[in-house]
C-alpha positions as CSV (number, residue, x, y, z in Angstrom):
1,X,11.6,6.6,10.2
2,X,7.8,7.8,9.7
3,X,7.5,9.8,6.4
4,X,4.9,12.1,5.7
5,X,1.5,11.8,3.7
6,X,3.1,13.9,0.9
7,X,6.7,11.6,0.5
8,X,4.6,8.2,0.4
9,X,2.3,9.8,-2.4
10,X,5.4,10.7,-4.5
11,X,7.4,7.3,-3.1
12,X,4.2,4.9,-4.1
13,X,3.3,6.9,-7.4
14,X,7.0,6.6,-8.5
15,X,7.0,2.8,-7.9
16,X,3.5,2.0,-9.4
17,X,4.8,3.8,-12.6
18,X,8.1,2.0,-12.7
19,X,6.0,-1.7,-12.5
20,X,2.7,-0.7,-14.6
21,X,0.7,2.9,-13.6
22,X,-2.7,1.0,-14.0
23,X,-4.4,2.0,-10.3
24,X,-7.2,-0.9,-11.4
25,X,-3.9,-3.8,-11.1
26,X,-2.8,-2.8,-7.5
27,X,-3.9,-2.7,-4.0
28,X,-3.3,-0.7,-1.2
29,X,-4.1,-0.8,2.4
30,X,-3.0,0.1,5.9
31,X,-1.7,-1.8,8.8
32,X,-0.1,-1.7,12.6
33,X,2.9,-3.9,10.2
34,X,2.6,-3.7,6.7
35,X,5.2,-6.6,6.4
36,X,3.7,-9.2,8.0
37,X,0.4,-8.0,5.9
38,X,1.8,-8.5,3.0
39,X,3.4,-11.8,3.5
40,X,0.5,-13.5,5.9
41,X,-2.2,-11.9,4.9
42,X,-2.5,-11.2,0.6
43,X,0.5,-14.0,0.0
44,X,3.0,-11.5,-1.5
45,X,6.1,-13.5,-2.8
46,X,9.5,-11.5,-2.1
47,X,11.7,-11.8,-5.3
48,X,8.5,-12.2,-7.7
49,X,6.0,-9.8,-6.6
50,X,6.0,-5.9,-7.0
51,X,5.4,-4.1,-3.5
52,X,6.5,-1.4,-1.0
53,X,5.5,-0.2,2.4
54,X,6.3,2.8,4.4
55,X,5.6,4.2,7.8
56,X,3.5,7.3,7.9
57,X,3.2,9.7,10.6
58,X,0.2,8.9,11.5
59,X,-2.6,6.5,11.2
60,X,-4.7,8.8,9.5
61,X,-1.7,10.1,7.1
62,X,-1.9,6.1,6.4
63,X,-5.0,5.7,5.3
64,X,-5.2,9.0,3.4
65,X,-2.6,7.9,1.3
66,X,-4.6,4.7,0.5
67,X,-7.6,6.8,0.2
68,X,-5.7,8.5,-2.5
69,X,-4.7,5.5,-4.9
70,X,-8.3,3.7,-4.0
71,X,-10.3,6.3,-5.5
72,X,-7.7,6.3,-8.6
73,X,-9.3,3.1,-8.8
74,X,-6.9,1.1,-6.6
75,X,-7.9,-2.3,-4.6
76,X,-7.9,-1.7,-1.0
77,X,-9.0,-0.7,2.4
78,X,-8.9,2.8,2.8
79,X,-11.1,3.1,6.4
80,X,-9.2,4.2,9.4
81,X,-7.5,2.0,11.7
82,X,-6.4,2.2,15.1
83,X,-2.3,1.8,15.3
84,X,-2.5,1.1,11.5
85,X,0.1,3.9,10.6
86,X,1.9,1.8,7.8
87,X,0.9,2.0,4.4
88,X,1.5,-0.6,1.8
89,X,0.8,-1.3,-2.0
90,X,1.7,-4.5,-4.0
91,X,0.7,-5.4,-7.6
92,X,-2.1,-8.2,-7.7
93,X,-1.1,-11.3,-8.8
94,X,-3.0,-14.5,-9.6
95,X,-2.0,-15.8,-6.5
96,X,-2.3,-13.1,-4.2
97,X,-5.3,-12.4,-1.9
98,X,-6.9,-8.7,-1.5
């Protein structure tokens, strides 16, 4: 269920400052599916790597929410995609790709 640009701000802040609140150690981006991002695309490992995703309701909502955390100093892409309404943020890890 889509949530909106406000919940994902409070969801993603929560979680940053529960697994380190330096913006400068995470990244953040949008996607059509943020799982399959995550796992194909920047090599997240489930079980050792910090990460969440949500559905927004909207592409744009996305990629204002990753606007958001990239000028806090966040990795990312923040430009607007088509059909990317899913937000995602995972703490970088040596092995992980941005």
């Amino acid at each position: 269920m889509p949530k909106t640009k406000s919940e994902i701000l409070d969801d993603f802040q929560e979680f940053i400052r529960k697994y380190g609140g330096k913006y400068k150690e995470w990244c953040v981006g949008t996607a059509p599916d943020a799982k399959t991002a995550l796992f194909n695309t920047h090599k997240f490992k489930n079980g050792v790597d910090k990460g969440l995703y949500r559905e927004a309701e909207s592409e744009i909502q996305a990629a204002g929410v990753a606007e958001f955390f990239v000028d806090l100093g966040a990795k990312g892409d923040d430009s607007l995609k088509r059909d990317a309404d899913q937000v995602y943020a995972y703490k970088i890890a040596p092995h992980t790709k941005q």
